[in-house]
N, C-alpha and C positions, 0 to 999 in steps of 0.2 A: 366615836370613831373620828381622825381627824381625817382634815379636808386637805392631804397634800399631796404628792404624785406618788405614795405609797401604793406597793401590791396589798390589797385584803388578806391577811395571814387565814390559816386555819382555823386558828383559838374565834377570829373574830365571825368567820363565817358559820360556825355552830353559833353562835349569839343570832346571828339574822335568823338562822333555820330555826331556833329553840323552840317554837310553841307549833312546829310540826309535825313533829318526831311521833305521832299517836296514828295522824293521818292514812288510810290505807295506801291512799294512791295520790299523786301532784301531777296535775298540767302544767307545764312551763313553755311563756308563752314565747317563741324566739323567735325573733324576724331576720337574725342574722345582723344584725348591726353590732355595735359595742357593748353596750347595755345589756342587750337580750343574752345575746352570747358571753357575756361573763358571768348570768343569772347560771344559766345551764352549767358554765362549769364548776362554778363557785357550789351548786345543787349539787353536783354529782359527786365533789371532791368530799363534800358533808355528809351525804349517803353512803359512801366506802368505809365510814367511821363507825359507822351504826353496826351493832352484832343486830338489828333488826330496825326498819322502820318503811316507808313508803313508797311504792314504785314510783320512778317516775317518769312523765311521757313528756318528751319536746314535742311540740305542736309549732308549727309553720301556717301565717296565714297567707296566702298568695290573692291579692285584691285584682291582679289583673291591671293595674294599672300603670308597670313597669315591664319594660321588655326584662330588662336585668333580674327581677323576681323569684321567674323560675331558676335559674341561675344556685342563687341565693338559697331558695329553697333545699336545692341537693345541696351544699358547701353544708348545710347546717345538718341534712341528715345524716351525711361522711364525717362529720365531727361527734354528732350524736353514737353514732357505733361504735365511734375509737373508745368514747365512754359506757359503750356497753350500755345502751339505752335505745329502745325504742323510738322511734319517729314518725311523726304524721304528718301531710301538708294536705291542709283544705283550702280551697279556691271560692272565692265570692263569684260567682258568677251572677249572669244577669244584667238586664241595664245599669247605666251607672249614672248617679246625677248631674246634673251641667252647676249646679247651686249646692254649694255647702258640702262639699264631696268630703272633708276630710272627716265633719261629725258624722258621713252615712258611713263611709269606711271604717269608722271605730265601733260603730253600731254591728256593723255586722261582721269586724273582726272579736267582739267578745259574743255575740250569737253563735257565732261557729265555732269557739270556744266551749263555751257550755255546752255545745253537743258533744263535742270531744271527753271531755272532763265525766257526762251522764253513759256514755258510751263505754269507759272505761273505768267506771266506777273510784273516779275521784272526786273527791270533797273540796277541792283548792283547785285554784287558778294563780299561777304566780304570773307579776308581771316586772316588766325590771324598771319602775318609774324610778327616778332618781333625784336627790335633792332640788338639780339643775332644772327637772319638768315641774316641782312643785312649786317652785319661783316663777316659771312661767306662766305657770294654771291662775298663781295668785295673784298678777300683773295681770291677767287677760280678762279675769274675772273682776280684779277692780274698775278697768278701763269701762267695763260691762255695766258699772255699778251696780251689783251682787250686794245683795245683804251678807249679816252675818256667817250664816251657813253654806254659803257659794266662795267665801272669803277665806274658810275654812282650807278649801283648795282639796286636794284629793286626801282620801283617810286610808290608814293603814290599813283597814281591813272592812270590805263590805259583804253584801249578801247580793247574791245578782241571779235570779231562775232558781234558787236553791242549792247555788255553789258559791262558794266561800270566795271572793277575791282580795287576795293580797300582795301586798306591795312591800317586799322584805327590806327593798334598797332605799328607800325614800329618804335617810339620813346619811345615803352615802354619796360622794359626790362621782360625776361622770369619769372625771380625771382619774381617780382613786381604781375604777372599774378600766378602764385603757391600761391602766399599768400594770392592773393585775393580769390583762392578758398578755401585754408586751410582754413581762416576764415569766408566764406559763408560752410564750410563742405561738400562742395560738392567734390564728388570720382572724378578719371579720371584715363586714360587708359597708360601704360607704355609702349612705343614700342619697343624693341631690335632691330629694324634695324637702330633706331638713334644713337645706341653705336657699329653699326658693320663698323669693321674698313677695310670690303672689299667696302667701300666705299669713296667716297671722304670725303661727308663733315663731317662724324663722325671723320676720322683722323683728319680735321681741327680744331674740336669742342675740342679734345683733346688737342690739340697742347693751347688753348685759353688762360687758366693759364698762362701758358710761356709768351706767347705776351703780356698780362696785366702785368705782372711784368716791362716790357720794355716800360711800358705807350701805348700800341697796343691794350688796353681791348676795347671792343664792344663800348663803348660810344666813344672813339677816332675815331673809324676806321668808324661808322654809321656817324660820323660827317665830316670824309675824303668823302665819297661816297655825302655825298650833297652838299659840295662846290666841287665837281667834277663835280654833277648834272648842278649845279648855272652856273658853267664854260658851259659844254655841251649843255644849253641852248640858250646861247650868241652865240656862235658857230653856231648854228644852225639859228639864227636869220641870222649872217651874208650869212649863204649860203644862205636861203630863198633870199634875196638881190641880192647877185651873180648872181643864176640861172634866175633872173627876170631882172637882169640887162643882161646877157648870149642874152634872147628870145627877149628884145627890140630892140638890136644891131642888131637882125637877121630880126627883124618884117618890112614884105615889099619885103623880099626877097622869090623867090622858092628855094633858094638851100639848101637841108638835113642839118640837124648835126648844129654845132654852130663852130664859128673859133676858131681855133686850139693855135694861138697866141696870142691871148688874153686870153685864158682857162690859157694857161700856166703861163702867168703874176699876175696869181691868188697866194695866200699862199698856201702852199703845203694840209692842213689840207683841206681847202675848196676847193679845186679842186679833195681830195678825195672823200668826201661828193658826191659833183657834183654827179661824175662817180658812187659810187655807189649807189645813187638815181636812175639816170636812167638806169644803168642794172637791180633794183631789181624789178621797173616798167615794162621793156620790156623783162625782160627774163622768163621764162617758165619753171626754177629749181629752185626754190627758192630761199632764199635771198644770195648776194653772200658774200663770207669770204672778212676779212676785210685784210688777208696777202693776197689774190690772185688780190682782186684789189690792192693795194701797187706795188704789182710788177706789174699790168699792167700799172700802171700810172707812173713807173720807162720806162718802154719801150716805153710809149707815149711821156714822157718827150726826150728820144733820139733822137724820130722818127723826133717831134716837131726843135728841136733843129739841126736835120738836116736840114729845111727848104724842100725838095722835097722830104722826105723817106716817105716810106705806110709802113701800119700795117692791121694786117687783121687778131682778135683773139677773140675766143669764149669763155666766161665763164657765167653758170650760167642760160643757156639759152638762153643767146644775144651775138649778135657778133659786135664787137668795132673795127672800122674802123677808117683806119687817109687817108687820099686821097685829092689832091690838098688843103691843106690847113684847111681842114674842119676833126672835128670829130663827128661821127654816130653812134649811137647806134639806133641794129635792134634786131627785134625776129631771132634767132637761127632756121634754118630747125629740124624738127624732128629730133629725131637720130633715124637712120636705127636698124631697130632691125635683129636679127642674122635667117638664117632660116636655118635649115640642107639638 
C-alpha cells in the first residue's frame, strides 16, 4: 500500500480485513480521533461487501481524563448508527495515577476492551495502530534499550485474556487514513494530549521530520522493526529447541533444575531466553526485566564457571538456584509484609 495522501480504495480495504471474514463478531476500538475513526469506517464499508461475515461493535473508551471525552464519545456513536452499527462507551473509573498514567490508561483501555469483546461474543479486537505508531514504539523502545523482542515493536496480531488483537493498519500510514476520510467527509476528533510534550511519544512525534530527512522516516523504521520481528522469531524457534533439547537430557531422572554445563554451552542469547522463560512461568511478580535477568545470568555464568560455586537469588517472584551442578528455578516464599 503506498505511503501518500491517497484515500484507501475499497479493493485495498478487503486486503486489511481478509483473514476476518470467518470471525463471528469484531470489537473496533475507536477513540474518535483519525485513525480509530477511519478503522470503523474503512470496517463497515468492508462488511456491506460480505453476503455474510461478522458483526461488528465500535467500542469507545472514555478514561475520564478529558473534559472533551465525553463529547467525543457521542460524535463517535452518531457516526457508528449512520453505519448501522452498534456502540458502546465504557469509562475507566476509579483513582487515577500521578506516575506513568499513559501505560495505566492503556492497561485498562484494553481490560475494558476484552470485557466488551467477552460480553459480545467477539474473537477480535481491532485497533487502528498505524505505520506512524510503530515508528514510534520502535524509537521509544530503542531509547529504552529493549532487546531483540521489544525492538520487534508492536505485532500484527496477539493474544490478550483470550481475544484475539489485531492491528489491521500497521502498514498504512496516518496521512493515507485522513484522506481517506477528508474524502468520505467524515469529522473526527483532535486530541491535544497527542501534541503534549509532558509526554514521551509526542516529543518523539516531533523529533519525526528530523529523522526523515536522515532517511529514519516511519516507513524505514516500521520496516526495521519487522525484520527485527523476522530475526526474534528465528530466535525463538531455536530456544523452543533448546529448552526441549534441556528436558530430554533430564527426562528419566528425579533430580530438579536442568545441568548447569550444558545451559552454559548454549549462545548467550538463548540461554537468556531459557532463564527468563522460566522465571516469568514460576514467579509470582510478574514478568521479569530483561537487565535484571542479564545480570543474573552474568553471575550464573561465574558460578557455573567455577565448577563447585552456589548461588541462591530472587527476582521477580522466583528464586534461581545453582547447587551441585544443577540450575532451579522455584516459586519465591511470599514476602512478609511489615506489621507495627
Amino acid at each position: 500500500m503506498s505511503d501518500d495522501q491517497s484515500a484507501i480504495s475499497a479493493r485495498d480495504a478487503k486486503y486489511l480485513f481478509a483473514g476476518l471474514v470467518t470471525a463471528p463478531a469484531i470489537v473496533l476500538a475507536v477513540s474518535g480521533g483519525p485513525d480509530s475513526v477511519a478503522l470503523m469506517w474503512l470496517a463497515a464499508r468492508w462488511r456491506r461487501a460480505l453476503a455474510r461475515g461478522p458483526r461488528l461493535i465500535p467500542v469507545t473508551v472514555d478514561h475520564g481524563l478529558r473534559a472533551e471525552a465525553a463529547r467525543e464519545a457521542r460524535d463517535v456513536k452518531r457516526l457508528a448508527r449512520s453505519l448501522d452499527l452498534p456502540h458502546r462507551t465504557l469509562r475507566w473509573t476509579g483513582p487515577k495515577p500521578k506516575t506513568g498514567l499513559p501505560a495505566a490508561a492503556r492497561e485498562a483501555r484494553y481490560r475494558l476492551l476484552a470485557q466488551a469483546a467477552r460480553k459480545d461474543g467477539a474473537t477480535h479486537i481491532l485497533t487502528a495502530h498505524t505505520r506512524d505508531d510503530q515508528a514510534e514504539t520502535l524509537l521509544m523502545r530503542m531509547l529504552r534499550g529493549s532487546g531483540i523482542a521489544g525492538l520487534s515493536a508492536m505485532a500484527r496480531e496477539t493474544e490478550r485474556e483470550g481475544i484475539r488483537l489485531a492491528r489491521p493498519l500497521l502498514d498504512v500510514s496516518k496521512a493515507q487514513l485522513v484522506a481517506t476520510l477528508k474524502k468520505a467527509r467524515i469529522e473526527f476528533a483532535d486530541d491535544p494530549t497527542n501534541r503534549d510534550p509532558a509526554f514521551t511519544r509526542p516529543r518523539l512525534r516531533a523529533l519525526m521530520p528530523v529523522l526523515a530527512e536522515e532517511g529514519g522516516d516511519a516507513r524505514n523504521l516500521s520496516r526495521l522493526a519487522a525484520r527485527l520481528a523476522r530475526a526474534n522469531a528465528a530466535v525463538e524457534v531455536l530456544a523452543d529447541a533448546a529448552e526441549r533439547y534441556l528436558a530430554l537430557r533430564d527426562r528419566g531422572t528425579s533430580r530438579p533444575g536442568f545441568d548447569a554445563v550444558v545451559f552454559a554451552a548454549m549462545p548467550e542469547e538463548i540461554r537468556l531466553r531459557l532463564l527468563k522463560r522460566a522465571i516469568d512461568r514460576t514467579g509470582h511478580e510478574g514478568r521479569a526485566e530483561l537487565g535484571k535477568v542479564e545480570s543474573l545470568l552474568a553471575a550464573l555464568d561465574r558460578i557455573v564457571g567455577e565448577r563447585e560455586g552456589k548461588l541462591k537469588q530472587t527476582l521477580a517472584g522466583a528464586v534461581i538456584s545453582v547447587a551441585g551442578g544443577r540450575i532451579r528455578v522455584e516459586p519465591a516464599p511470599p514476602r512478609r509484609t511489615r506489621t507495627r
